[in-house]
N, CA, C and O atoms as a GROMACS GRO file, in nm:
protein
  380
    1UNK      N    1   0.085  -0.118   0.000
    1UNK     CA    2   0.000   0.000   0.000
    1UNK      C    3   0.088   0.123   0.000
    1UNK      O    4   0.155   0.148   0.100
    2UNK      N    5   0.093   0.200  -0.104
    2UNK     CA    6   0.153   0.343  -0.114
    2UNK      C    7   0.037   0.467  -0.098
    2UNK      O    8  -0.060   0.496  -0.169
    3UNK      N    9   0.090   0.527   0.024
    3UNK     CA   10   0.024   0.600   0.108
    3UNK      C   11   0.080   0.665   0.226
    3UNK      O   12   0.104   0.609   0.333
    4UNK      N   13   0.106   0.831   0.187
    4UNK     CA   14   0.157   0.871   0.294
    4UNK      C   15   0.136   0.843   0.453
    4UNK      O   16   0.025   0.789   0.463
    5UNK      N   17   0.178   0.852   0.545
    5UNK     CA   18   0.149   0.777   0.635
    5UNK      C   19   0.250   0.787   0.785
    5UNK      O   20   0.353   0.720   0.788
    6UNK      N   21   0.216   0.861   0.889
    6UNK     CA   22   0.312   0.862   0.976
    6UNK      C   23   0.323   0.762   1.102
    6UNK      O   24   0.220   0.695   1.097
    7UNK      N   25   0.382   0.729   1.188
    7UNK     CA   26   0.416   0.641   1.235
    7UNK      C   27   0.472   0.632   1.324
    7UNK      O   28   0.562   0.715   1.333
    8UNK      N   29   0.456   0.521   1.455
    8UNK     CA   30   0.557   0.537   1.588
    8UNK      C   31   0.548   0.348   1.590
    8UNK      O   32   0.459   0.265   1.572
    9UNK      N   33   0.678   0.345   1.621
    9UNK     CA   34   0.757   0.213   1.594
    9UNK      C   35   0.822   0.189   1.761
    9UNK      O   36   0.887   0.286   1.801
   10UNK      N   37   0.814   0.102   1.835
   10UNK     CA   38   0.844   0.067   1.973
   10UNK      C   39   0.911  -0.069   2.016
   10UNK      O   40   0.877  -0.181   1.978
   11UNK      N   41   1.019  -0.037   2.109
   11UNK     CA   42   1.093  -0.169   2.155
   11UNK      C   43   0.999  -0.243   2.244
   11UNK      O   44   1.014  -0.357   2.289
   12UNK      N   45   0.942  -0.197   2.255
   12UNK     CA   46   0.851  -0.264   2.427
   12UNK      C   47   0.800  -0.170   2.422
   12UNK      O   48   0.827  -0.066   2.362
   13UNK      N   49   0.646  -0.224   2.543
   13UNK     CA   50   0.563  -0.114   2.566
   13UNK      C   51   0.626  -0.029   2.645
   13UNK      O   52   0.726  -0.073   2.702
   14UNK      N   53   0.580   0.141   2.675
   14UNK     CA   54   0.609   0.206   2.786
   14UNK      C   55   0.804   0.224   2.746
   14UNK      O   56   0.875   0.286   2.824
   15UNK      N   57   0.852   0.173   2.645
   15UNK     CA   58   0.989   0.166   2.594
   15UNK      C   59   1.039   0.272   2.541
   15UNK      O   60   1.010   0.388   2.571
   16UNK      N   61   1.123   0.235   2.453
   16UNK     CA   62   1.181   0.353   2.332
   16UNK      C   63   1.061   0.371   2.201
   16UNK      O   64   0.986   0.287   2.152
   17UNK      N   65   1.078   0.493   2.174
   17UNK     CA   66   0.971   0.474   2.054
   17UNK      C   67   0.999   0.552   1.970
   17UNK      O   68   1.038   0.666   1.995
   18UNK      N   69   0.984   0.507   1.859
   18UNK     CA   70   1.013   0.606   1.736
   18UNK      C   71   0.901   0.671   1.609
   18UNK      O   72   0.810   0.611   1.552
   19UNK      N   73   0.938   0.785   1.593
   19UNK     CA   74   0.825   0.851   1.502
   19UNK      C   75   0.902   0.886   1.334
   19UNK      O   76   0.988   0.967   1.299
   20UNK      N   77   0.846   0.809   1.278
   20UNK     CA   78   0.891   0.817   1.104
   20UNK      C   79   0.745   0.870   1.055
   20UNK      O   80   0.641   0.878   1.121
   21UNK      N   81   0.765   0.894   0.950
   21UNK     CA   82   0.686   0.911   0.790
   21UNK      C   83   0.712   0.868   0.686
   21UNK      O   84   0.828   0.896   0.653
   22UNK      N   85   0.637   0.788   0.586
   22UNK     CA   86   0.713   0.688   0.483
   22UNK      C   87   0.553   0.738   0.385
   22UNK      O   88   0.459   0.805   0.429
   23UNK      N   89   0.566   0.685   0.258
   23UNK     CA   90   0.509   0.631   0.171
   23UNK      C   91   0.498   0.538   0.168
   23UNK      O   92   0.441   0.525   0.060
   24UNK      N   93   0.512   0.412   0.221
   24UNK     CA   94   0.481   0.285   0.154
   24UNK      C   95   0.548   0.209   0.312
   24UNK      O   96   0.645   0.135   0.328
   25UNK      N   97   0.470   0.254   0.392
   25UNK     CA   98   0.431   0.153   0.545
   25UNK      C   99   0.472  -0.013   0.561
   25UNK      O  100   0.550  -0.076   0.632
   26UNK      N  101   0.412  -0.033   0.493
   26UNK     CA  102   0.430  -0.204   0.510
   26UNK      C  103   0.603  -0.223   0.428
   26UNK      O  104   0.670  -0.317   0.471
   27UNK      N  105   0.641  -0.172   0.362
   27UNK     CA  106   0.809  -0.157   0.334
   27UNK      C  107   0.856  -0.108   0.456
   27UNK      O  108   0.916  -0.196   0.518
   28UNK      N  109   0.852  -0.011   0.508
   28UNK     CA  110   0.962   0.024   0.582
   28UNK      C  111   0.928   0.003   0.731
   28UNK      O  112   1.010   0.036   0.816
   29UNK      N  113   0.792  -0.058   0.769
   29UNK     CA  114   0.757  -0.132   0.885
   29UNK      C  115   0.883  -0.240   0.865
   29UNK      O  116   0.990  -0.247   0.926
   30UNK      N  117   0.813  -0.341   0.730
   30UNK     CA  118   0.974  -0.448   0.725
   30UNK      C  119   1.076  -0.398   0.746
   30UNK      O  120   1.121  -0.466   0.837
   31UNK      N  121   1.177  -0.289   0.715
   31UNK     CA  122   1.282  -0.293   0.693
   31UNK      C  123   1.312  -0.269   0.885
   31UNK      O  124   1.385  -0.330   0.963
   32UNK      N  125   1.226  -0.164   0.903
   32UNK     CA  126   1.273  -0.196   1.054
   32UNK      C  127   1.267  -0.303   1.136
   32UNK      O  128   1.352  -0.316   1.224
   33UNK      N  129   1.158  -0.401   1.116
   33UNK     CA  130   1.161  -0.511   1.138
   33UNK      C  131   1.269  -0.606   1.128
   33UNK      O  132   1.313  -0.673   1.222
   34UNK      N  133   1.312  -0.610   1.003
   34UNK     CA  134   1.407  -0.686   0.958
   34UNK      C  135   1.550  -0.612   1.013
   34UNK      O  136   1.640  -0.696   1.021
   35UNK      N  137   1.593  -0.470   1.055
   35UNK     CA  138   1.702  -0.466   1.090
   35UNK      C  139   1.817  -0.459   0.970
   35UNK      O  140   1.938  -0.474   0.986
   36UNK      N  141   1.733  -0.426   0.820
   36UNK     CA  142   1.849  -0.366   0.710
   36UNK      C  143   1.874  -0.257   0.695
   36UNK      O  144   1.968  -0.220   0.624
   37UNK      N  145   1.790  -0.173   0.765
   37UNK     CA  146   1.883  -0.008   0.770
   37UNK      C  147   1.921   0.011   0.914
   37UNK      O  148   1.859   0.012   1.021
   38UNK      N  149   2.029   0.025   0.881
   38UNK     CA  150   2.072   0.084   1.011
   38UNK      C  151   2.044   0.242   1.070
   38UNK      O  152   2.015   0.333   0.993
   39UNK      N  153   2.052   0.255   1.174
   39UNK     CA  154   2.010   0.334   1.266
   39UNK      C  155   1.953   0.365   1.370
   39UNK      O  156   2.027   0.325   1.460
   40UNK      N  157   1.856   0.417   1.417
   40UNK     CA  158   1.765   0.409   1.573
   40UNK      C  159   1.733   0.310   1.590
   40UNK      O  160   1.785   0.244   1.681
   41UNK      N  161   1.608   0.247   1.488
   41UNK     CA  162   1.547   0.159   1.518
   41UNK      C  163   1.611   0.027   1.536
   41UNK      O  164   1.548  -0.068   1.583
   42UNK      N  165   1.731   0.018   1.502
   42UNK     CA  166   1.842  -0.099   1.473
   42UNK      C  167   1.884  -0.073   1.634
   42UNK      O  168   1.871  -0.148   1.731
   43UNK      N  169   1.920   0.012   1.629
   43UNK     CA  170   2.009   0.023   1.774
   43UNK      C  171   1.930   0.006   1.903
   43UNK      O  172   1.985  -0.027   2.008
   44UNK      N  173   1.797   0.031   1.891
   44UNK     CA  174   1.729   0.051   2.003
   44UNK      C  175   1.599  -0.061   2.006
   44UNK      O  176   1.499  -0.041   2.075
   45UNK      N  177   1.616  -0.172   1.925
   45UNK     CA  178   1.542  -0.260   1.889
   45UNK      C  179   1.417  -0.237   1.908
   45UNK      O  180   1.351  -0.303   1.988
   46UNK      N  181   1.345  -0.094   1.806
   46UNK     CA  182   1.256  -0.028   1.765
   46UNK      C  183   1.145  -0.154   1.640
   46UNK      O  184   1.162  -0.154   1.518
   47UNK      N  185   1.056  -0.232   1.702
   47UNK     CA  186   1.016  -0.360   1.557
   47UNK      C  187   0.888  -0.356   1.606
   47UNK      O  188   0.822  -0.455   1.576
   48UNK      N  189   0.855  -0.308   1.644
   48UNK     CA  190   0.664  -0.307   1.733
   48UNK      C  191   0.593  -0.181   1.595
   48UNK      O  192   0.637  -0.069   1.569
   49UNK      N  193   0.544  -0.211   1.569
   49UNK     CA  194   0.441  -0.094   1.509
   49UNK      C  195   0.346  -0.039   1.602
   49UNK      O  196   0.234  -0.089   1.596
   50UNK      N  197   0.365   0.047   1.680
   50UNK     CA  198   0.270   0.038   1.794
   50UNK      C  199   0.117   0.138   1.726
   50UNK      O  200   0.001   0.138   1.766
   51UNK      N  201   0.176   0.207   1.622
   51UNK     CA  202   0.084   0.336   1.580
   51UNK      C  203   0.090   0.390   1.444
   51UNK      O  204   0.197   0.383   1.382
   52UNK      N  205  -0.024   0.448   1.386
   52UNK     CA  206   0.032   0.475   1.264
   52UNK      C  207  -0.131   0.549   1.195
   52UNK      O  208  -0.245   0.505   1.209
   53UNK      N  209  -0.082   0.682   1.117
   53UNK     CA  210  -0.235   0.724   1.075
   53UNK      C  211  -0.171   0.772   0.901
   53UNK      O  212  -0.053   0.781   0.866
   54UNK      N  213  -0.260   0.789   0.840
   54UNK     CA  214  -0.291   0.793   0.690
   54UNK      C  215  -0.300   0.971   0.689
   54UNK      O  216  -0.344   1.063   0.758
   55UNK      N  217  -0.225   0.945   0.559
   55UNK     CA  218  -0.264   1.079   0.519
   55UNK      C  219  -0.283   1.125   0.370
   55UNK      O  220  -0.259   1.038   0.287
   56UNK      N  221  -0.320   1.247   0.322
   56UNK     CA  222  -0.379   1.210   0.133
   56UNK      C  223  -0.256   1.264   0.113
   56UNK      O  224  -0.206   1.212   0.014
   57UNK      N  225  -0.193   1.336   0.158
   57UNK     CA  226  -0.031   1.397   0.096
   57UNK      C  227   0.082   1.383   0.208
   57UNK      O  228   0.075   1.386   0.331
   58UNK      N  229   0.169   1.371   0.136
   58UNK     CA  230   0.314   1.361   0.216
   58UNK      C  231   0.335   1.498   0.302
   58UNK      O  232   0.386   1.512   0.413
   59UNK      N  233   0.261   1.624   0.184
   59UNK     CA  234   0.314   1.694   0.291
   59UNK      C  235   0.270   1.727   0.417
   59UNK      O  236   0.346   1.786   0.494
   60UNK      N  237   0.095   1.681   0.463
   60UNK     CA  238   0.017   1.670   0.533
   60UNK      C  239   0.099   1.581   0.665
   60UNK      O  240   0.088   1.602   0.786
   61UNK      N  241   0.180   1.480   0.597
   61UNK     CA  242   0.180   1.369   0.669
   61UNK      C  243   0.354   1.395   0.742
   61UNK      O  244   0.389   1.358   0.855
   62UNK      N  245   0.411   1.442   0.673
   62UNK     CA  246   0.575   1.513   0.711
   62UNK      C  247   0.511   1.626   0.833
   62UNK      O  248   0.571   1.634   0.940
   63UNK      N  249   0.385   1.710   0.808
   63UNK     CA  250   0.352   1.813   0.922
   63UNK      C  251   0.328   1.763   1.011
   63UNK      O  252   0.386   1.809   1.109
   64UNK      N  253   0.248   1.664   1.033
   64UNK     CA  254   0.193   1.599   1.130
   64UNK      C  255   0.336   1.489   1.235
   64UNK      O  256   0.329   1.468   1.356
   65UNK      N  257   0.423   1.451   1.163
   65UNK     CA  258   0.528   1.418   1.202
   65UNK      C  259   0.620   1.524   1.292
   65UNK      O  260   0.668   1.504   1.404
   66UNK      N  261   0.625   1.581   1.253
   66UNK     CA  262   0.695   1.734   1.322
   66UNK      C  263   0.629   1.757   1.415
   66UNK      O  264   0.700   1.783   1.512
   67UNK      N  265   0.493   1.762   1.442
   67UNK     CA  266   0.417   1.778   1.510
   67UNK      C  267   0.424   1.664   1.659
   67UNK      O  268   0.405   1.695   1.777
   68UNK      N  269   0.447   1.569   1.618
   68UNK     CA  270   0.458   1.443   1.753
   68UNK      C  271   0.575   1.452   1.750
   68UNK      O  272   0.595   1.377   1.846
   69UNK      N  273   0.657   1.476   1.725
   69UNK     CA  274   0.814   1.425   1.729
   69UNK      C  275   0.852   1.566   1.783
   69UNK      O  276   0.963   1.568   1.836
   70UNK      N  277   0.770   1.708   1.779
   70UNK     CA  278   0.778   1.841   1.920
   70UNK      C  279   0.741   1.807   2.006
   70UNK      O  280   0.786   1.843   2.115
   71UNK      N  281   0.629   1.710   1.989
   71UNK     CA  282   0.543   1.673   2.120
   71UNK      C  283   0.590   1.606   2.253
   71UNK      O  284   0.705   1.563   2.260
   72UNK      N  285   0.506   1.597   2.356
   72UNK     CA  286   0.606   1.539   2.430
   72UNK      C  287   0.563   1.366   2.494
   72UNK      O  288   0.446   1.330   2.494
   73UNK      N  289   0.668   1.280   2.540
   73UNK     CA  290   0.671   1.188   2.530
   73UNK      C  291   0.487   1.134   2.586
   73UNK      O  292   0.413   1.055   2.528
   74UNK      N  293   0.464   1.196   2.692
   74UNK     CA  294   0.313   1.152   2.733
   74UNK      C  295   0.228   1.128   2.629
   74UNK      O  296   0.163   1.027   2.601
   75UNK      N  297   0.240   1.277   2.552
   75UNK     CA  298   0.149   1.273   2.424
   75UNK      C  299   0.131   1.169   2.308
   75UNK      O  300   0.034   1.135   2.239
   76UNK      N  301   0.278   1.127   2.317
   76UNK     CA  302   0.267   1.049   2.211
   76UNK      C  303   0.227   0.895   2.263
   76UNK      O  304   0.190   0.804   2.190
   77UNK      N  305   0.241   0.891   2.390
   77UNK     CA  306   0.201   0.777   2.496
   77UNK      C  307   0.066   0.830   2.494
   77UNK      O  308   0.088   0.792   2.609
   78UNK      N  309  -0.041   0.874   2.485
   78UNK     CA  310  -0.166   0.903   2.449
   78UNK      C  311  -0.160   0.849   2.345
   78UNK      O  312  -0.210   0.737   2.353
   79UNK      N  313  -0.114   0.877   2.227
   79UNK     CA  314  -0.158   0.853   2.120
   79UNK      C  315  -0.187   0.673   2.059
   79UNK      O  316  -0.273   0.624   1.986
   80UNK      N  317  -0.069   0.617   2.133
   80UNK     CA  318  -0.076   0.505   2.119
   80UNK      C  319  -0.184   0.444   2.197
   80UNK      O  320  -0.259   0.359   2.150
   81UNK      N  321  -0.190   0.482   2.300
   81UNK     CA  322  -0.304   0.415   2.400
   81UNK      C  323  -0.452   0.427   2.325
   81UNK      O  324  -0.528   0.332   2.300
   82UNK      N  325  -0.473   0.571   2.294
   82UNK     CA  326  -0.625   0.567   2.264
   82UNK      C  327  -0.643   0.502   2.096
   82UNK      O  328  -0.746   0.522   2.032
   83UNK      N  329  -0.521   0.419   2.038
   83UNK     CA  330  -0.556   0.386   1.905
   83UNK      C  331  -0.521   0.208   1.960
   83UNK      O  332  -0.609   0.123   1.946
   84UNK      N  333  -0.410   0.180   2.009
   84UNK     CA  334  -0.329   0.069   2.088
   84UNK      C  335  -0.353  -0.004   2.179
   84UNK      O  336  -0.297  -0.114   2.178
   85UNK      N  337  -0.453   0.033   2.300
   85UNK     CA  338  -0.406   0.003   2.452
   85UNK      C  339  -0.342  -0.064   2.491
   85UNK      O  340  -0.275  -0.050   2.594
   86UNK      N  341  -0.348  -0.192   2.388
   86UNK     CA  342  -0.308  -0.296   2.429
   86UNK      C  343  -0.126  -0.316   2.402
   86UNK      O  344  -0.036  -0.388   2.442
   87UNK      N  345  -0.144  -0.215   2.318
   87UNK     CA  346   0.013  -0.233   2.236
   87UNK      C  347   0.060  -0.330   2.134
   87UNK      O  348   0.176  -0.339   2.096
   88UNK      N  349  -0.035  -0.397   2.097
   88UNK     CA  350  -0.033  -0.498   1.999
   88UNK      C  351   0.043  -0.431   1.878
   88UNK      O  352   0.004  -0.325   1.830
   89UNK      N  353   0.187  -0.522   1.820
   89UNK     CA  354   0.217  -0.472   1.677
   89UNK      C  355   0.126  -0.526   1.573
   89UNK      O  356   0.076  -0.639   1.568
   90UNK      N  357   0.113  -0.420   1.485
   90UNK     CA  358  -0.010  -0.382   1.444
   90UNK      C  359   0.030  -0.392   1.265
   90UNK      O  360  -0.037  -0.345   1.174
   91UNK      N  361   0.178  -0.479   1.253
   91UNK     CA  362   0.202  -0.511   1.133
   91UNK      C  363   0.110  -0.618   1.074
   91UNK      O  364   0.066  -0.577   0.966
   92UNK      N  365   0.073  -0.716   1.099
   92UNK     CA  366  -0.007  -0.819   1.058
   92UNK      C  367  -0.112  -0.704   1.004
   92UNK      O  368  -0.121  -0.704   0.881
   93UNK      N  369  -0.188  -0.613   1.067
   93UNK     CA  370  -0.316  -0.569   1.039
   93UNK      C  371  -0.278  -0.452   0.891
   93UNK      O  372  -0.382  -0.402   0.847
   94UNK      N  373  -0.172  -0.414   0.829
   94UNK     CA  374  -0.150  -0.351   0.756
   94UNK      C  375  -0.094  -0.433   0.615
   94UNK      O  376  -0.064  -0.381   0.507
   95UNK      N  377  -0.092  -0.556   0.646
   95UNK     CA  378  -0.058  -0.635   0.578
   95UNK      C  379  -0.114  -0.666   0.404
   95UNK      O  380  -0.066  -0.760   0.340
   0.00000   0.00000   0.00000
């Protein structure tokens, strides 16, 4: 599915968590999953999809990124909860 799309990626619940924006979700869910790019999510064993919302343009979806990634950690611990509670990775369901 190609579709802008922003995103918070987690080692564990209540853990490290990370906020990207991609086009094409279910790619770069894998790649963090899989551990072929290196970086945060590599280092901080970031593979949970904990969260993730749609958007009709990238650039909608890059603002909205900026936007949680100013935000602060509670918030974005809201965010997951009221879409998450459970924390379930939520790759299977994007599949």
């Amino acid at each position: 599915m190609r579709q802008p799309c922003v995103y918070i990626m987690a080692s564990r619940r209540n853990a490290t968590l990370y906020v990207g924006v991609t086009s094409d979700l279910v790619q770069r869910v894998w790649q963090h999953r899989s551990g072929v790019v290196a970086g945060f999510t590599q280092r901080y064993g970031c593979k949970l999809l904990v969260w993730y919302e749609r958007h009709e343009t990238m650039e909608s979806a890059v603002q909205r990124e900026k936007q949680i990634k100013g935000g602060s950690r509670a918030r974005k611990l809201a965010l997951i909860e009221a879409l998450n509670p459970q924390w379930r990775d939520l790759y299977e369901a994007i599949l």
